[in-house]
C-alpha positions as CSV (number, residue, x, y, z in Angstrom):
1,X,-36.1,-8.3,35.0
2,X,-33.7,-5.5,35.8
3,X,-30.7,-7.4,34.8
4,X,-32.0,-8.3,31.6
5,X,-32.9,-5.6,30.4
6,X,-29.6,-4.5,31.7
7,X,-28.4,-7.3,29.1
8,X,-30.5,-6.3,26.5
9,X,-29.5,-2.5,26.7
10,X,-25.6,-3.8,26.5
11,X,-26.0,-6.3,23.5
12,X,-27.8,-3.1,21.6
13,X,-25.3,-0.5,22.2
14,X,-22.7,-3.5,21.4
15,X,-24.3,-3.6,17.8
16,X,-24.8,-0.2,17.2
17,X,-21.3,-0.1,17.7
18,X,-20.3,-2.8,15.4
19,X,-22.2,-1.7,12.6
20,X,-21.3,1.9,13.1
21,X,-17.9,1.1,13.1
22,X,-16.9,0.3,9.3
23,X,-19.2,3.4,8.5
24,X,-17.0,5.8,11.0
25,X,-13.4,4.5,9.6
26,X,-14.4,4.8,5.8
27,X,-14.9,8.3,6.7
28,X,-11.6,8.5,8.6
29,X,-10.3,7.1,5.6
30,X,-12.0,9.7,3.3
31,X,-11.2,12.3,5.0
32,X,-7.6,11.6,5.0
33,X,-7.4,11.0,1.2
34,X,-9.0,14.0,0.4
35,X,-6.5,16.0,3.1
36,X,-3.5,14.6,1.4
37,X,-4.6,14.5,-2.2
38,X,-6.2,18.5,-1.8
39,X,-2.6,19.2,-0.2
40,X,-1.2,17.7,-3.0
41,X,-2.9,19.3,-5.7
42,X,-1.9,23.0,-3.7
43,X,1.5,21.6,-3.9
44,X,1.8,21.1,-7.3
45,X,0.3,24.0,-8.8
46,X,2.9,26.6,-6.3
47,X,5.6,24.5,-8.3
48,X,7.8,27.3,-10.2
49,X,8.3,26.8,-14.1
50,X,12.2,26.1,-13.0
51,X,11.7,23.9,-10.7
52,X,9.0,21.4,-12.4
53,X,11.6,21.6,-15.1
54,X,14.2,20.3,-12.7
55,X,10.9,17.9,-11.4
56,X,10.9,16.3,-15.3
57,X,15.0,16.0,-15.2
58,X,14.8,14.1,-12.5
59,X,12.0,12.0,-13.2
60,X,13.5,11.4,-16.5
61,X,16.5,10.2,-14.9
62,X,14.7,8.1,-12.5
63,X,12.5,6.2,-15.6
64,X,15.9,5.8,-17.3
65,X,17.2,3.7,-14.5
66,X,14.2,1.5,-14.4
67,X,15.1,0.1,-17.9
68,X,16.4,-2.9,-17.4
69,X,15.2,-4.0,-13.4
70,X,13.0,-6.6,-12.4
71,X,10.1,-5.9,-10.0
72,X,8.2,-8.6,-8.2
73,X,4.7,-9.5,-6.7
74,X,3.8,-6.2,-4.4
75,X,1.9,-8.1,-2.2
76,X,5.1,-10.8,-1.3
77,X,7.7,-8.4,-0.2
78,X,7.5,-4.6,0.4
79,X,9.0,-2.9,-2.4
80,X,12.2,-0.2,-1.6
81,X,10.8,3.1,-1.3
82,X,12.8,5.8,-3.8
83,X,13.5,9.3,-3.7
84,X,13.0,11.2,-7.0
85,X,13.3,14.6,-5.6
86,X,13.8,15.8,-1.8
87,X,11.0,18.5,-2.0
88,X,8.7,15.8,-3.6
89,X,9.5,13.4,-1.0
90,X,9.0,15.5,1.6
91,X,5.4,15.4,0.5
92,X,4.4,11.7,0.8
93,X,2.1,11.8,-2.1
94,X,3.4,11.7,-5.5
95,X,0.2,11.4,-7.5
96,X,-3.5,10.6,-7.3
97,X,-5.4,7.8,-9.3
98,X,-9.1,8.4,-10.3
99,X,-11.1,5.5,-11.5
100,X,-14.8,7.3,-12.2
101,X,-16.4,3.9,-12.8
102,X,-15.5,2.6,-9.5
103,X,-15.6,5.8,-7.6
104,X,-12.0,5.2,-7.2
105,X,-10.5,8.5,-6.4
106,X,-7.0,7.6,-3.8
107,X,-3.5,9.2,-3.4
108,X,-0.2,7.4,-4.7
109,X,2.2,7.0,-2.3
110,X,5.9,5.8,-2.9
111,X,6.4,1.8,-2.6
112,X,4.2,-0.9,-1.5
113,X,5.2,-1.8,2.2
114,X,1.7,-2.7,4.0
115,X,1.4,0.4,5.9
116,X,1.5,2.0,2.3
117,X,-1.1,0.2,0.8
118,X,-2.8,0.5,3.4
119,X,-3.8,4.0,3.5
120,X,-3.5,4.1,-0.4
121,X,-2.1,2.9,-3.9
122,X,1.3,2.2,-3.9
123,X,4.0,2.6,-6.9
124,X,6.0,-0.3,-7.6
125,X,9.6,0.5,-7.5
126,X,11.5,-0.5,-10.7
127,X,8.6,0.7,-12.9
128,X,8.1,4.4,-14.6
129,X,7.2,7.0,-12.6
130,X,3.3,7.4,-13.1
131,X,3.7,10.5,-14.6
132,X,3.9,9.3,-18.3
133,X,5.6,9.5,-21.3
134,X,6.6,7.4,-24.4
135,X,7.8,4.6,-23.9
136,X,7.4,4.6,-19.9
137,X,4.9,1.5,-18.0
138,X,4.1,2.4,-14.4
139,X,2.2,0.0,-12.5
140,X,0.0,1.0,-9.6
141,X,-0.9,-1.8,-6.7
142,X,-4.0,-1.4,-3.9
143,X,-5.8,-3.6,-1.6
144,X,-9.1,-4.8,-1.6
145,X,-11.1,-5.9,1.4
146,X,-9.8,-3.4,3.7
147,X,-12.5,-2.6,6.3
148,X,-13.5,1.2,5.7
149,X,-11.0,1.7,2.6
150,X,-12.6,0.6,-0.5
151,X,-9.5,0.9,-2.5
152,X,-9.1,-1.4,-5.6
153,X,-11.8,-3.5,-4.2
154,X,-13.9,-3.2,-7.5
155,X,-11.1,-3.1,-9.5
156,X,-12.2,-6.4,-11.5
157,X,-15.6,-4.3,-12.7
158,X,-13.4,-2.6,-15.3
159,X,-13.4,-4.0,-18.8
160,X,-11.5,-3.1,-22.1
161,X,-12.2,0.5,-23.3
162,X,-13.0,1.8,-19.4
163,X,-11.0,5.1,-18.8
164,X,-8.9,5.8,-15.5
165,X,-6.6,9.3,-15.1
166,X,-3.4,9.6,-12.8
167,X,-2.8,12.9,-11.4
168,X,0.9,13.6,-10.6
169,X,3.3,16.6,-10.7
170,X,3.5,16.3,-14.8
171,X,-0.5,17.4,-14.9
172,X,-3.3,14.7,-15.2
173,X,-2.6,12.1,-18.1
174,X,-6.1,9.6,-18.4
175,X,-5.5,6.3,-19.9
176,X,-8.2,3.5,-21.4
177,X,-8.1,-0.4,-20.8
178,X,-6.5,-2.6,-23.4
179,X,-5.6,-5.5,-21.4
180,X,-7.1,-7.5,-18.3
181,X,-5.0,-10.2,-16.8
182,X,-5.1,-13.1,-14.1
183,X,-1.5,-14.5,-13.0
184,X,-0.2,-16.5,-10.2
185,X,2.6,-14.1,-7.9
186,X,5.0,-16.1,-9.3
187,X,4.5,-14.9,-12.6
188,X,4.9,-11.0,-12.1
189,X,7.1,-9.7,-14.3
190,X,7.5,-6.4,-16.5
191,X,6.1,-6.5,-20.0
192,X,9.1,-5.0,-22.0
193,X,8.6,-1.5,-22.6
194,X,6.5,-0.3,-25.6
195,X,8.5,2.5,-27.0
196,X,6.1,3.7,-29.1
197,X,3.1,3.7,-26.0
198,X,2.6,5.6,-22.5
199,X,1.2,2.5,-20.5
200,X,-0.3,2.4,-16.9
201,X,-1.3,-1.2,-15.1
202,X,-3.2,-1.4,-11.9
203,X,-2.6,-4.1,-10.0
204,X,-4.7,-6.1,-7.0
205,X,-5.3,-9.6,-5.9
206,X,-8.4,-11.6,-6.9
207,X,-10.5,-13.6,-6.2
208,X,-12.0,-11.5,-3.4
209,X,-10.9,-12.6,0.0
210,X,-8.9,-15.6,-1.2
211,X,-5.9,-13.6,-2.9
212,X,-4.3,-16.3,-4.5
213,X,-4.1,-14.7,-8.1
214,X,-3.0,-10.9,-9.4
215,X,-5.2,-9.1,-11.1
216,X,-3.3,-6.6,-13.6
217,X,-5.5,-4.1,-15.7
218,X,-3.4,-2.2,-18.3
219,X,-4.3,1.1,-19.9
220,X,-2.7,3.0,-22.9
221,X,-2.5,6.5,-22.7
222,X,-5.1,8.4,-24.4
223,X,-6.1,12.2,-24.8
224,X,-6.8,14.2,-22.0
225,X,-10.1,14.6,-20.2
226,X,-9.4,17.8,-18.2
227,X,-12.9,17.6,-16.2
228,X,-12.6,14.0,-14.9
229,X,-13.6,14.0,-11.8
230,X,-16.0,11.9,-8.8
231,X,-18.1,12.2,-6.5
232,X,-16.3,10.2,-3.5
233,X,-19.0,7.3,-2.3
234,X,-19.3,8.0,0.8
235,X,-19.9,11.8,2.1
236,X,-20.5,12.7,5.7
237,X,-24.4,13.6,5.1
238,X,-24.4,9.5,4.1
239,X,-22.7,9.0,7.0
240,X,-25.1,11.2,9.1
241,X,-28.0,9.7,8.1
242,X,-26.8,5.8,8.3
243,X,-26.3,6.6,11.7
244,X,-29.8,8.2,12.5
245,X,-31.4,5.1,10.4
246,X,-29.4,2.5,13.0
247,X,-30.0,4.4,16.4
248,X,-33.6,4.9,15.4
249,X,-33.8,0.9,14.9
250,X,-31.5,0.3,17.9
251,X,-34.0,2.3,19.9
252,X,-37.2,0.3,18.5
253,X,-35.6,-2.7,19.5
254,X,-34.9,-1.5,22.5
255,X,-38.0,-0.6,23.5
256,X,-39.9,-3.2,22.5
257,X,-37.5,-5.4,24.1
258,X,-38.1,-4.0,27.4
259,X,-41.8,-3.2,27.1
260,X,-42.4,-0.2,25.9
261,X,-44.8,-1.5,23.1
262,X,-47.7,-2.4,25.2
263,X,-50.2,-4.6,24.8
């Protein structure tokens, strides 16, 4: 009798584990976004007026050269990481993306290698800088299905006329949805640029789980909204209490399991 309850007391921690798991590294993960987007945010706003001057050159510059390349499925081949400005770089981050109707609220880093996407959004390389402008189309790529890192996961609940705001070092520019698109990888190409529009295109693959298609949702700049902002999903006091809720059943289990509930 000893053993098995031995056995019983094993397979219950075992479980507690597993479903305490995915809780424990989403909050890893949201703690880590919020670190690097809050340090980026500080970052930006110590930027002297000469220096984000020499920040726009630059990034001028950059968007200039991106006029006539190709880019290419994100999810195929890790895209070459660029450098638009050393001090920039030396941050990681170069902008935040905040989706309010999907609780989407994630740092951009530079590229889209794997270990890029996935601890965040990556830029695609060969596309404007998401800072905006006439005439400039970034695109924006993130997983979905990570376990713990919700990501673009939900990104196919957006629909023509929903809003979403990039954050970079050129202030906080919020676009709405024009365009919704399903393509094969092989069919990832740049739209020629608009030079009359300031356009932003997230990027994911779809269906769920099976990734065999890109799903690309465009958005045209619009004016500003200078209080968007969300609540991340998941907060520790969620957290907290998901965990009390599973020991407390673990417990009952347990005990009934080994005889505490008598007869």
């Amino acid at each position: 009798m000893k053993f098995k309850k031995y056995i019983y007391i094993t397979l219950i921690v075992l479980g507690v584990l597993l479903v305490l798991y995915p809780i424990v590294h989403h909050f890893e993960h949201e703690q880590s976004s919020m670190q690097s987007t809050n340090d980026f945010q500080e970052y930006v706003q110590s930027i002297q007026d000469k220096d984000r001057e020499q920040l726009a050159k630059e990034i001028e510059k950059y968007n200039q050269s991106t006029l006539n390349q190709s880019v290419s499925d994100p999810y195929s081949s890790g895209q070459e990481v660029y450098k638009i400005n050393d001090r920039l770089a030396a941050h990681d981050v170069i902008g935040e993306i905040i989706i309010p109707k999907i609780q989407v609220k994630e740092p951009i880093y530079e590229g889209t290698s794997d270990t890029t996407l996935q601890k965040g959004i990556g830029h695609l390389s060969g596309t404007s800088f998401p800072s905006g402008g006439i005439g400039t189309h970034t695109m924006l790529a993130g997983h979905r299905g990570l376990p713990g890192a919700a990501l673009f996961s939900r990104l196919n609940e957006l629909e023509i006329g929903d809003t979403f705001s990039i954050y970079t070092v050129k202030g906080l520019h919020t676009y709405k949805v024009i365009s919704i698109d399903t393509i094969l990888p092989d069919a990832f190409q740049m739209e020629p640029l608009d030079a009359n529009q300031d356009l932003a295109t997230l990027v994911t693959c779809t269906p769920y789980m099976i990734n065999s298609h890109r799903l690309l949702v465009t958005g045209t700049r619009v004016e500003e909204n200078a209080n968007v902002d969300i609540q991340r999903p998941l907060s520790i006091h969620w957290i907290v209490l998901a965990s009390i809720g599973v020991l407390l059943v673990a417990g009952w289990i347990l005990c009934w399991k080994i005889g505490c509930r008598r007869k």
